[in-house]
C-alpha positions in Angstrom: 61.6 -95.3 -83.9 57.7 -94.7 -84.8 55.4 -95.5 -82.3 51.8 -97.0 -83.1 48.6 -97.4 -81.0 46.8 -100.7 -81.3 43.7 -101.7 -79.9 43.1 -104.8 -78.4 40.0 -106.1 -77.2 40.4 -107.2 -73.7 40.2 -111.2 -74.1 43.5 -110.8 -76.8 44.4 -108.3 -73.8 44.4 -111.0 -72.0 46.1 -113.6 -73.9 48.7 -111.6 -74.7 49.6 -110.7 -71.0 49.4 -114.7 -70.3 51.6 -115.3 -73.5 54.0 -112.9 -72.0 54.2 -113.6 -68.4 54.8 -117.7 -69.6 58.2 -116.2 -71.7 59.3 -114.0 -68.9 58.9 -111.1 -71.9 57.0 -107.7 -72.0 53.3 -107.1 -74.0 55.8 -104.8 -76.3 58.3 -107.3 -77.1 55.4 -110.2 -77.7 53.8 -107.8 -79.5 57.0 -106.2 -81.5 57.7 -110.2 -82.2 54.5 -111.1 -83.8 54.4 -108.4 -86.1 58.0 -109.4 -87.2 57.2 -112.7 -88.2 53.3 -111.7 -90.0 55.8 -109.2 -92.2 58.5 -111.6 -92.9 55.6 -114.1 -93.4 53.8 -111.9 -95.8 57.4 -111.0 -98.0 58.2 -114.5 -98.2 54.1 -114.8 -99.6 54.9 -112.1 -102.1 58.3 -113.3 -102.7 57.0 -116.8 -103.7 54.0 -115.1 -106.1 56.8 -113.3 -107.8 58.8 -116.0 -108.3 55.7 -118.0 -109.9 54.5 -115.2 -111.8 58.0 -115.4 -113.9 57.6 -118.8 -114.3 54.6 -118.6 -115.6 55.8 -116.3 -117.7 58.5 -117.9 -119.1 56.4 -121.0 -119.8 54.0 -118.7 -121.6 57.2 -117.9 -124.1 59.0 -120.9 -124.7 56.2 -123.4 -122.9 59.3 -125.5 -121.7 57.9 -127.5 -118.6 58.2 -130.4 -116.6 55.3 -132.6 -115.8 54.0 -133.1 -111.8 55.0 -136.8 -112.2 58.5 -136.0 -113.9 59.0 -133.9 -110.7 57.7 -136.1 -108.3 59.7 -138.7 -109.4 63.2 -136.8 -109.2 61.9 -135.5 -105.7 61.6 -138.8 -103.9 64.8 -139.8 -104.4 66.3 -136.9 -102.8 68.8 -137.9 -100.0 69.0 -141.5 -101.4 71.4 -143.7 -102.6 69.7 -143.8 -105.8 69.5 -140.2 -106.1 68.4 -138.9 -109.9 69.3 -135.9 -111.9 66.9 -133.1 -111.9 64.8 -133.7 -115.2 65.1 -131.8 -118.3 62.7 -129.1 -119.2 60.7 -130.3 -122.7 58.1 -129.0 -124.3 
């Protein structure tokens, strides 16, 4: 296990002590916690770029899409009786 040096100014000092006394948890774990969730945060970022980036380039190739209305439409009727079939890619 690596260990890292950060420098806090004292007010986030501070904070961070009252944010860990109120969840009966060390500086270290608060600490260890938050920089859990920026990363997982961050990879779910990148993750979602990726994902768009293909689309995108997909729809540069074959320029099959579906319209923002088309979408919205088939979307609000999610978890209703009256639920619709996704819509079908066109050009």
């Amino acid at each position: 296990m690596a260990t890292t040096s950060v420098k806090l100014s004292d007010d986030i000092s501070t904070r961070l002590r009252q944010v860990a006394d109120s969840k009966r948890r060390t500086p270290h774990w608060v600490m260890v916690e938050a920089i859990n969730r920026y990363i997982e945060q961050e990879e779910r970022k990148a993750s979602v770029y990726a994902d768009a980036l293909i689309s995108w380039n997909e729809y540069q190739q074959d320029g099959l899409h579906v319209t923002w209305n088309e979408a919205k439409s088939w979307i609000s009727t999610w978890g209703t009786t009256a639920e619709k079939e996704a819509p079908k890619c066109h050009k």
